[in-house]
Steps between C-alpha positions, in 0.01 A plus 500: 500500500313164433202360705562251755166512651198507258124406588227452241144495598608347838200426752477357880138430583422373842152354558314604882173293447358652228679810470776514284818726629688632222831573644687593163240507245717471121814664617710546176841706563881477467788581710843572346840314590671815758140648553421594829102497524243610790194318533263692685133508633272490783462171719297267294571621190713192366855627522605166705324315311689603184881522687421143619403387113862704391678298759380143457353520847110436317368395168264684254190345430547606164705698268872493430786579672826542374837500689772571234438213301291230709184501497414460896127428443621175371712403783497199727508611876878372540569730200339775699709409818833489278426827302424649867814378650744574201298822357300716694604653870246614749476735772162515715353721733653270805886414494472141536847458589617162698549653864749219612755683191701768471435748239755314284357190550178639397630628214696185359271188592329475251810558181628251720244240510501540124878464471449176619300366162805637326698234296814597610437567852662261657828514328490914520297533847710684713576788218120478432398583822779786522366660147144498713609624781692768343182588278305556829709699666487749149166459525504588882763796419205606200225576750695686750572180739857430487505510862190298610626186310499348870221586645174313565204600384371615824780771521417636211224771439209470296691724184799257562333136496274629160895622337570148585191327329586713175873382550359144523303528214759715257787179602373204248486784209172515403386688167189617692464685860207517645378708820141467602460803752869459673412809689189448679624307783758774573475805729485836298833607587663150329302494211757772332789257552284228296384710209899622477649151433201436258565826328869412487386149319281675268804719390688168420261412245376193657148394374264557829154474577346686799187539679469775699294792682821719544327727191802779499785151511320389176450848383892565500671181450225258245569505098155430514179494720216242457160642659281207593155482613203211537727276280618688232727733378369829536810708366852483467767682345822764616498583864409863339201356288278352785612753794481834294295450205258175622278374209236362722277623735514214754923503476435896563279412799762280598748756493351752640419251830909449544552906483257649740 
């Protein structure tokens, strides 16, 4: 595997009058092309703060940051949008989808909105839009929806509008997935059906970021776990190395709070 994420020495200082916050305080790290890595760590402890630096979302105040090849600290903010749009996919915590579309339509607007900037588009648009239709229902069919392609958002359940978020964001082929907390607006009972279709993803090899507090999901499906905590990287290694054999005391601590 090759990196397609590396940080050096990457910082995001906020100032609150004259208290400096460090929110990720000289992150350095790499994530492999087909890794599938857990970013963990109580509330505050800059997890968010580094997921939204991996996915364009926020800028470092310094350090580097490497995405394959570019160097993103260096970007222009319409560079950020286009690497964003053409690069990275995101599902959040709440669905977001567009209520007056079907789950199809959610799925396809925006591969279609950027089939429009295509050269050829208007010579080849009605096969265009058929390959992207076609893609969506797969992608539909992938996440166990092949028969809610149809349906509004409002009758579909919590599990089903978050399988069509990660549809939406798997259908302009992005080398990176991200999923900040995807199960913590869900009811117990349809987190399982989440952390499945992730799982399945994962076993794809697709290169996927996640942060989560579902400690046994990371535990069994991560390549690797990154501990977090007041801005830095406390531990990371094997799902084995930090849950049964913790170098730390505070990841222990950590731990330990998640099992009792």
């Amino acid at each position: 595997m090759s990196a397609l994420i590396e940080f050096d020495e990457v910082c995001k200082y906020y100032q609150m009058g004259d208290t400096t916050v460090k929110a990720a305080d000289h992150i350095t790290m790499k994530i492999e092309k087909g890794e599938f890595v857990a970013i963990v760590g109580q509330s505050g402890s800059g997890k968010s703060t580094c997921m939204n630096i991996i996915g364009c979302l926020d800028v470092p105040t310094s350090g580097s940051y490497l995405l394959g090849e570019r160097e993103i600290t260096k970007c222009s903010g319409k560079e950020l949008a286009e690497v964003r749009n053409k690069e990275i996919g995101f599902v959040f915590q709440s669905f977001n989808l567009f209520p007056q579309y079907t789950a199809l339509e959610n799925v396809t607007l925006a591969a279609k909105i950027h089939a429009k900037n295509r050269p050829d588009f208007k010579q080849n648009r009605k096969a265009i839009l058929a390959e992207i239709e076609e893609n969506g229902k797969a992608l539909l069919k992938k996440v166990g929806l092949s028969d809610k392609m149809n349906n509004y958002p409002c009758e579909l359940s919590g599990g089903q509008q978050q399988r069509v978020s990660i549809a939406r964001a798997m259908a302009l082929k992005p080398k990176i997935l991200f999923f900040d907390e995807p199960t913590s607006a869900l009811d117990p009972e349809l987190t399982g059906e989440i952390l499945k279709v992730i799982k399945d993803l994962a076993a794809e090899k697709m290169t996927m970021v996640i942060v989560t507090h579902e400690m046994n999901f990371a535990r069994e499906a991560a390549d690797r776990i990154i501990f977090m905590d007041n801005g830095v990287i406390e531990e990371e290694g094997t799902p084995e190395e930090v849950f049964d054999n913790p170098k730390s005391e505070r990841t222990r601590e950590f731990i330990a709070g998640y099992s009792d």
